[in-house]
The first five atom37 places (N, CA, C, CB, O) and aatype in JSON, in Angstrom:
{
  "aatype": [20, 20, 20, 20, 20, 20, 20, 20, 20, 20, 20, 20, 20, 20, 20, 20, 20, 20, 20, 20, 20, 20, 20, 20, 20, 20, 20, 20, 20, 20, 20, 20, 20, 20, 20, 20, 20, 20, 20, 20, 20, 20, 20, 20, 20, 20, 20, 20, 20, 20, 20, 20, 20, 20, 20, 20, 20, 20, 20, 20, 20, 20, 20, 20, 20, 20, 20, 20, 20, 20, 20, 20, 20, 20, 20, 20, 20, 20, 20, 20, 20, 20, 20, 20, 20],
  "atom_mask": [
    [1, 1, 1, 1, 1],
    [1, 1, 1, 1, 1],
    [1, 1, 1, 1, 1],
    [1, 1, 1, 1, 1],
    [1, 1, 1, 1, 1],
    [1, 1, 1, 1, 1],
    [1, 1, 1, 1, 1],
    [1, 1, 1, 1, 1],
    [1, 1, 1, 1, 1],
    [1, 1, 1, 1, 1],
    [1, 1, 1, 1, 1],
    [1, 1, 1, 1, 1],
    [1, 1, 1, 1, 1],
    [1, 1, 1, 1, 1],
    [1, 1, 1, 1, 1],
    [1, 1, 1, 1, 1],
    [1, 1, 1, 1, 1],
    [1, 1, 1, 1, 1],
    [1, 1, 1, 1, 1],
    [1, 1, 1, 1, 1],
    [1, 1, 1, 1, 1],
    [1, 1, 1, 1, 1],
    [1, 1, 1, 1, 1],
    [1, 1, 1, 1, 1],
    [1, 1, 1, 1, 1],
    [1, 1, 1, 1, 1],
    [1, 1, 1, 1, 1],
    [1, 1, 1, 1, 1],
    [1, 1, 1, 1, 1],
    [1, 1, 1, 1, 1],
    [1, 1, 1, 1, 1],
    [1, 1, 1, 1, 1],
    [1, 1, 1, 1, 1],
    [1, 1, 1, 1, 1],
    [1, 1, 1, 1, 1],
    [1, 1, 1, 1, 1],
    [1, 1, 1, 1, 1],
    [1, 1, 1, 1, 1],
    [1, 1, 1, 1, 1],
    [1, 1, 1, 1, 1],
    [1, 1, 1, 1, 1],
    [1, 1, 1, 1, 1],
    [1, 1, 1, 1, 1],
    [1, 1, 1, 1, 1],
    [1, 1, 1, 1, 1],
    [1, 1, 1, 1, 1],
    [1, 1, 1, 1, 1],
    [1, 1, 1, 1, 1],
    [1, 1, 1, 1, 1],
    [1, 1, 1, 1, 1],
    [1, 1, 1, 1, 1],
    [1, 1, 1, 1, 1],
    [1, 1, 1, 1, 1],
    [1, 1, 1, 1, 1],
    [1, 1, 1, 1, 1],
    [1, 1, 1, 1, 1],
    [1, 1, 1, 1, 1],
    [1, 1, 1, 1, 1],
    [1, 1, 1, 1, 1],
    [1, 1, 1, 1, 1],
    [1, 1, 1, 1, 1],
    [1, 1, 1, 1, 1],
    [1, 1, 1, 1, 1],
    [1, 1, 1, 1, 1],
    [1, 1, 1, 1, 1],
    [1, 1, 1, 1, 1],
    [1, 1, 1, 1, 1],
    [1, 1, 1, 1, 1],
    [1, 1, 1, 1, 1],
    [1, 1, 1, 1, 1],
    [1, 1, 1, 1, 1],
    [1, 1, 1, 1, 1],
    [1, 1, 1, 1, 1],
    [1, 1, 1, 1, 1],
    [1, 1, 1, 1, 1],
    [1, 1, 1, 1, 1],
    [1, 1, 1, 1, 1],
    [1, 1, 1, 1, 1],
    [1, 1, 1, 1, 1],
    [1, 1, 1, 1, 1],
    [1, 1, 1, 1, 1],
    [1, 1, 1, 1, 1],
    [1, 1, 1, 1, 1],
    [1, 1, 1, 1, 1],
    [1, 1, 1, 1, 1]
  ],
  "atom_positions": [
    [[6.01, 14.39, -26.0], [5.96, 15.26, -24.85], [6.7, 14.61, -23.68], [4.51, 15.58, -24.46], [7.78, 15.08, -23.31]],
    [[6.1, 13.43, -23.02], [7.21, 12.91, -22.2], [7.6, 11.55, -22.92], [6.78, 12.7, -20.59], [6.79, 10.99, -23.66]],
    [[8.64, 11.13, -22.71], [8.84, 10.05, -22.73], [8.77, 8.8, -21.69], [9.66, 10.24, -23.11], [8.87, 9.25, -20.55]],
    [[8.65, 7.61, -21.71], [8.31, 6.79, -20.54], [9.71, 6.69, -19.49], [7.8, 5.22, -21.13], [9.41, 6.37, -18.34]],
    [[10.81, 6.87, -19.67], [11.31, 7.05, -18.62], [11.21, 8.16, -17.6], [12.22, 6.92, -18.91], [11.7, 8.02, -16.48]],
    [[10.47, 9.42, -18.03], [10.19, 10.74, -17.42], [8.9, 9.88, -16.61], [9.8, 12.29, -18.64], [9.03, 9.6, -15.42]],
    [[7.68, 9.5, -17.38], [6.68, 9.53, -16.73], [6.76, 8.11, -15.46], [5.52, 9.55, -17.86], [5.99, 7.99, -14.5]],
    [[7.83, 7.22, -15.81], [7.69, 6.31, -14.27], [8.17, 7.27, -13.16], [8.8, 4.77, -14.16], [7.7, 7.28, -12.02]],
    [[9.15, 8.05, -13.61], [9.43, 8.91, -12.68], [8.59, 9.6, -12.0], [10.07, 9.59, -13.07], [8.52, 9.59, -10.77]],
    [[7.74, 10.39, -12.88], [6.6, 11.48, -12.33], [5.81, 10.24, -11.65], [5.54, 12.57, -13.7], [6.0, 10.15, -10.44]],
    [[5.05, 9.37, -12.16], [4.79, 8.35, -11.3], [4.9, 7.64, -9.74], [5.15, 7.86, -11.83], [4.2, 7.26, -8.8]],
    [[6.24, 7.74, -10.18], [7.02, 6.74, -8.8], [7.56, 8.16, -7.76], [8.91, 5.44, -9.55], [8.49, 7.84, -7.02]],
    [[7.12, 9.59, -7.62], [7.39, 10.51, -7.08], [6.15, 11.33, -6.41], [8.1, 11.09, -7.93], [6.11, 12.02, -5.4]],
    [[4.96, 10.9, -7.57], [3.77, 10.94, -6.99], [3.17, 10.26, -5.81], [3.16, 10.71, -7.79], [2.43, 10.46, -4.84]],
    [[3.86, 9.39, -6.37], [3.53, 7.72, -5.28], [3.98, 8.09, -3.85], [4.72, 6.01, -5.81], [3.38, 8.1, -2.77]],
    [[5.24, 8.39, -4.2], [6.25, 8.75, -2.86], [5.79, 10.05, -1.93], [7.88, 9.17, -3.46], [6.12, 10.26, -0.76]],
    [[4.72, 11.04, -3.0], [4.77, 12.38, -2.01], [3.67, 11.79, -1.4], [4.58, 14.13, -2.62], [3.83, 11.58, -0.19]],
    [[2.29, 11.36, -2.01], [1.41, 10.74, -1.02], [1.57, 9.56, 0.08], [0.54, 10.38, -1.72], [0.87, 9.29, 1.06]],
    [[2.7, 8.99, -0.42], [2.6, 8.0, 0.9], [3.62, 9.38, 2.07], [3.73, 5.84, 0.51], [3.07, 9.8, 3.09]],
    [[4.63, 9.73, 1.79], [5.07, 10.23, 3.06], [4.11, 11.54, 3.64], [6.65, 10.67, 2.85], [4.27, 11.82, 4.83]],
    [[3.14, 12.34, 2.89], [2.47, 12.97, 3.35], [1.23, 12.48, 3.55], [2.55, 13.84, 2.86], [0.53, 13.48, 3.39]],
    [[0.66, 11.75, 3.76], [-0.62, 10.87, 4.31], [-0.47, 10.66, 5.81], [-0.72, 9.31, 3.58], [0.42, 10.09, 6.44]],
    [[-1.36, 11.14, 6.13], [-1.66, 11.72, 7.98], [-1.82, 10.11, 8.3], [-3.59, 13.03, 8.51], [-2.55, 9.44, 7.58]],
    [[-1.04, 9.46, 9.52], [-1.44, 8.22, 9.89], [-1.99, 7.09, 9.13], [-2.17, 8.43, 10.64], [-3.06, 6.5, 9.28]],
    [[-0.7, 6.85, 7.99], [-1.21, 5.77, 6.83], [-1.56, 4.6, 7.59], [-0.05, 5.33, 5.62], [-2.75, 4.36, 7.75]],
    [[-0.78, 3.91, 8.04], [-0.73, 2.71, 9.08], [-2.12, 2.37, 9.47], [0.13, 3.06, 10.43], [-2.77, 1.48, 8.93]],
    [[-2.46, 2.98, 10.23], [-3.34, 2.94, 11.15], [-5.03, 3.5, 11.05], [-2.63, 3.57, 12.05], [-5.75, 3.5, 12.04]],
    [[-5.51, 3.97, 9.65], [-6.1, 4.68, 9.61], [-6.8, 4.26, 8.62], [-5.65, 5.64, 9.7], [-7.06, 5.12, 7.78]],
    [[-7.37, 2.7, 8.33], [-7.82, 2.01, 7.63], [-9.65, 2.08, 7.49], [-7.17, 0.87, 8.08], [-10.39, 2.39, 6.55]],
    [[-9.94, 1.55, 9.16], [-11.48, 1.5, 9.09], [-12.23, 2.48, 10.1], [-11.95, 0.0, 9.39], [-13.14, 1.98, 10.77]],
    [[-12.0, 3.58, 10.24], [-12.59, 4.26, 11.35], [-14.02, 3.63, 12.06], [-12.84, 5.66, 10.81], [-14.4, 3.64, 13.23]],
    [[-14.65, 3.05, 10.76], [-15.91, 2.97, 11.44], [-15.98, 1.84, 12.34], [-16.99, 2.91, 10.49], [-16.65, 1.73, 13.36]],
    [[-15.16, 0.97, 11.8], [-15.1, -0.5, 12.48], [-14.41, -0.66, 13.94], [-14.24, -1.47, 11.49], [-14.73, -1.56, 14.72]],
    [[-13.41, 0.32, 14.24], [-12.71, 1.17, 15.23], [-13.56, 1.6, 16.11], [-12.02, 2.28, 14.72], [-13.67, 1.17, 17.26]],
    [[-14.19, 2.44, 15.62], [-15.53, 3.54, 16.37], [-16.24, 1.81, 17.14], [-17.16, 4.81, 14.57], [-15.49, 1.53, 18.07]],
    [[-17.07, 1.02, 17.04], [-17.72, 0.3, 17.2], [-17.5, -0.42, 17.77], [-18.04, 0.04, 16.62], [-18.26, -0.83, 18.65]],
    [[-16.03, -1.02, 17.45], [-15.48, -1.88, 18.72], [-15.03, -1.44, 19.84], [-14.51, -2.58, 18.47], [-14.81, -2.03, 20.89]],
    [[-14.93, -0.44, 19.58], [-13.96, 0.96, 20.82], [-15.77, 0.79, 22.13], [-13.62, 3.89, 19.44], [-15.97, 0.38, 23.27]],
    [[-16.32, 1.18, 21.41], [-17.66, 1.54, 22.08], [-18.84, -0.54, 22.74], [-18.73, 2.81, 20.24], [-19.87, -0.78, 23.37]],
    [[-18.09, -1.14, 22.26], [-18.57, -2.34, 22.41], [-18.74, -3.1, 23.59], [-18.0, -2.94, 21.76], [-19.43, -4.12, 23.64]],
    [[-18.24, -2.72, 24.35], [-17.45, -3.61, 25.71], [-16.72, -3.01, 26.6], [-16.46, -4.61, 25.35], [-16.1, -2.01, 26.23]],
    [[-16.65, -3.37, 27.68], [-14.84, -2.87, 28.56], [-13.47, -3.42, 28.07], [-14.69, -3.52, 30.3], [-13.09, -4.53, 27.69]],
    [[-12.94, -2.34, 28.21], [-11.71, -2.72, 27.19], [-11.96, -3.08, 25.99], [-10.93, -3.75, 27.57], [-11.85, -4.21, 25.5]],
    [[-12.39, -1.9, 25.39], [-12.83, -1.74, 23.97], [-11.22, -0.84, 23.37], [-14.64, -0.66, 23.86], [-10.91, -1.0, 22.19]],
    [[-10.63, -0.24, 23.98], [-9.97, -0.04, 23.27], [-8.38, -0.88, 22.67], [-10.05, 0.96, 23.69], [-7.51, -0.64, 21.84]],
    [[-8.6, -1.67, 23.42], [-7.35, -2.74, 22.96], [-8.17, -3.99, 22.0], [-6.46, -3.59, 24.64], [-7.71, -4.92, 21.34]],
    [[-9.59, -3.55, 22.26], [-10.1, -4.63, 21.23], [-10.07, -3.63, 19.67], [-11.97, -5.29, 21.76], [-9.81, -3.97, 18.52]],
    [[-10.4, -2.51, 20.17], [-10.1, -1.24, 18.46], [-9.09, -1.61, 18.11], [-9.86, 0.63, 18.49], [-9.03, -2.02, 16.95]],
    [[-7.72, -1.62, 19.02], [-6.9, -1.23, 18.52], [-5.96, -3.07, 17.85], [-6.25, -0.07, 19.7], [-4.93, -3.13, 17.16]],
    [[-6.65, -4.09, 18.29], [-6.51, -5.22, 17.56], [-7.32, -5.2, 16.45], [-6.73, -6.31, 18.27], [-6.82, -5.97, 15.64]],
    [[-8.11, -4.81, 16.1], [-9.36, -4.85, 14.84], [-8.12, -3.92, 14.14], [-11.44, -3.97, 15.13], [-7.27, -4.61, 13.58]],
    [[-7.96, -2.98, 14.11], [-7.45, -2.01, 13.23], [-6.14, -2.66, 12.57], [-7.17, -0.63, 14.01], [-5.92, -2.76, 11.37]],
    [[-4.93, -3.28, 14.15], [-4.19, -3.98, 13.52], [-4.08, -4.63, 12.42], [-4.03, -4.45, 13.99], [-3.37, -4.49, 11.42]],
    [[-5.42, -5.84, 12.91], [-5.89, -6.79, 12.09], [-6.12, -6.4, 10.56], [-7.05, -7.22, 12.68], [-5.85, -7.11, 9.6]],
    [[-6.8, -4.84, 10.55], [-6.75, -4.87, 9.2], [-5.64, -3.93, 8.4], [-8.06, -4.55, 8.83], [-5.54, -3.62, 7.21]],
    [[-5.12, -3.73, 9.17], [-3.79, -3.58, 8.22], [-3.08, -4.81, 8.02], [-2.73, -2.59, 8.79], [-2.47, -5.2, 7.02]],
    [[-3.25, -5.36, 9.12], [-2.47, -7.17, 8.35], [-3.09, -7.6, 6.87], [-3.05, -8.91, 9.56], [-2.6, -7.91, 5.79]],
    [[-4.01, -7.5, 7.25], [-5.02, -8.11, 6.14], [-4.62, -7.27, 4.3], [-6.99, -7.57, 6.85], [-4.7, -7.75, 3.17]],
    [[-4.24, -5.95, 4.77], [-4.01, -4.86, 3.92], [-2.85, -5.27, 2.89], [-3.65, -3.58, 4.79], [-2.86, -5.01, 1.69]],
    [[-1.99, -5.87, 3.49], [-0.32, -5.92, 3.55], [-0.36, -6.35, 2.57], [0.62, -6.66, 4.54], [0.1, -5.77, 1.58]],
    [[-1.15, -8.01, 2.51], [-1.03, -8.79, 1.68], [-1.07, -8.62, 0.09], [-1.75, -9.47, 2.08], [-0.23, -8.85, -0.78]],
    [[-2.71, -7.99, 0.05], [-2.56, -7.4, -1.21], [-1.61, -6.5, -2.26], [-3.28, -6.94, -1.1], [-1.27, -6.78, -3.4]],
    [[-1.36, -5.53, -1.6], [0.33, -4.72, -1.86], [1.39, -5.24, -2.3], [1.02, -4.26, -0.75], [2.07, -4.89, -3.27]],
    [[1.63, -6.71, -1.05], [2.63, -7.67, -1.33], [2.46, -8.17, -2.69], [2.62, -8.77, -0.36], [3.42, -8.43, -3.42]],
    [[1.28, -8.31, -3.03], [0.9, -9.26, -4.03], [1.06, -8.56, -5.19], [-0.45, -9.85, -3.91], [1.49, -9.22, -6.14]],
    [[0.78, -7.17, -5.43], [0.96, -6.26, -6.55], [2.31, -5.8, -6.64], [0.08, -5.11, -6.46], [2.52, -5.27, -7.73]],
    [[3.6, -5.83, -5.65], [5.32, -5.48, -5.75], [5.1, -6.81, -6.51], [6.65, -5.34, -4.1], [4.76, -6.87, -7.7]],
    [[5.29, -7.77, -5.78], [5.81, -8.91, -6.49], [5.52, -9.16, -8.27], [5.18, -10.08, -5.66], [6.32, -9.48, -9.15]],
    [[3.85, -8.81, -8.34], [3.91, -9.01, -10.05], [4.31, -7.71, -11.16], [2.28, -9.47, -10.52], [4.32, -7.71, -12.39]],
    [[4.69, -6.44, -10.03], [5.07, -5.69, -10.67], [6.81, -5.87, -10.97], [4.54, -4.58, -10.07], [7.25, -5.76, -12.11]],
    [[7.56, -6.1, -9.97], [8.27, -6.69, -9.61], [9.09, -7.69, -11.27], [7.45, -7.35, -8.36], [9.91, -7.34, -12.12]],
    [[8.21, -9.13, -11.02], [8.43, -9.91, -11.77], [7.85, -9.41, -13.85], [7.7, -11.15, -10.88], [7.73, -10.16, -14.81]],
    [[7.76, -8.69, -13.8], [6.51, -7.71, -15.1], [8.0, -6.83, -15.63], [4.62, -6.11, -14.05], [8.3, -6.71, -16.82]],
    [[8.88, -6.21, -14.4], [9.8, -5.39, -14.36], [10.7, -6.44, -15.56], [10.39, -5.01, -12.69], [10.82, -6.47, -16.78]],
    [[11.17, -7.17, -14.48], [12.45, -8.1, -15.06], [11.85, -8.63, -16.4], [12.96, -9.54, -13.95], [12.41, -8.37, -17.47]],
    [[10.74, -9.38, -16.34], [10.45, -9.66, -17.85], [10.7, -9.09, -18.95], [9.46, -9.73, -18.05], [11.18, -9.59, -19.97]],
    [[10.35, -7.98, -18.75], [10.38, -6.64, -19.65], [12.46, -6.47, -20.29], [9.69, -4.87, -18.2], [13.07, -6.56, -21.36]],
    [[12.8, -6.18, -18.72], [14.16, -6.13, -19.0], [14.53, -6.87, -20.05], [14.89, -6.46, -17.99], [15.09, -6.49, -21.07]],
    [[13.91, -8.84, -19.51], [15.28, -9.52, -20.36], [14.75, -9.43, -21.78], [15.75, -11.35, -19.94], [15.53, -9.83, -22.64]],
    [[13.58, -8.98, -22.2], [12.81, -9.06, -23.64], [13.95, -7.98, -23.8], [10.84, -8.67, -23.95], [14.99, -8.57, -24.1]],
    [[14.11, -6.78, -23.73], [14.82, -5.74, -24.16], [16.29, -6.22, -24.36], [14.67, -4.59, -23.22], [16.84, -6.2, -25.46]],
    [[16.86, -6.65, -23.26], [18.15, -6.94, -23.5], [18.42, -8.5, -24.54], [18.77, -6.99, -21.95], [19.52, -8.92, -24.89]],
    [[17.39, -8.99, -24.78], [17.28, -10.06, -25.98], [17.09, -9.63, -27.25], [16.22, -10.96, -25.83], [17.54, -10.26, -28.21]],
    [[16.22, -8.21, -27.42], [16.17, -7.81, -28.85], [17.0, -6.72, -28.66], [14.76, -7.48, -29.54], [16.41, -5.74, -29.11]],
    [[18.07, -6.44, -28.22], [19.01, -6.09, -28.57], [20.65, -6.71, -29.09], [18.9, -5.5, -27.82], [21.52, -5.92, -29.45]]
  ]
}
């Protein structure tokens, strides 16, 4: 029915419609943790809006960490193929 070059596609297009249609990906991590610091103090909202930063920093990493072994998983693959050929 499909073959695997169809389905990375359907895959890697799926991937693509949800990230560009996702309302405020960036930024829109912990509402609740946001809500709380916002409400915490004076000048709560530059303290929200460092918490939130913060955890998208924190976010990045992981992601980073899954390109890279997908990444390196990619090429492996390649040179096995282009060796048994």
């Amino acid at each position: 029915m499909f073959d695997l070059t169809m389905m990375k596609k359907l895959v890697l297009l799926v991937a693509l419609i949800l990230f560009v249609f996702s309302p405020n990906f960036g930024f829109s991590q912990c509402a609740m943790c946001k809500a709380v610091a916002e409400t915490s103090s004076e000048g709560a909202e530059e303290i929200g809006q460092g918490l939130n930063v913060g955890i998208v920093y924190l976010m990045f990493f992981p992601y980073l960490l899954i390109g890279i072994i997908s990444y390196a998983w990619y090429r492996h693959n390649k040179k096995n193929k282009q060796a048994a050929q």
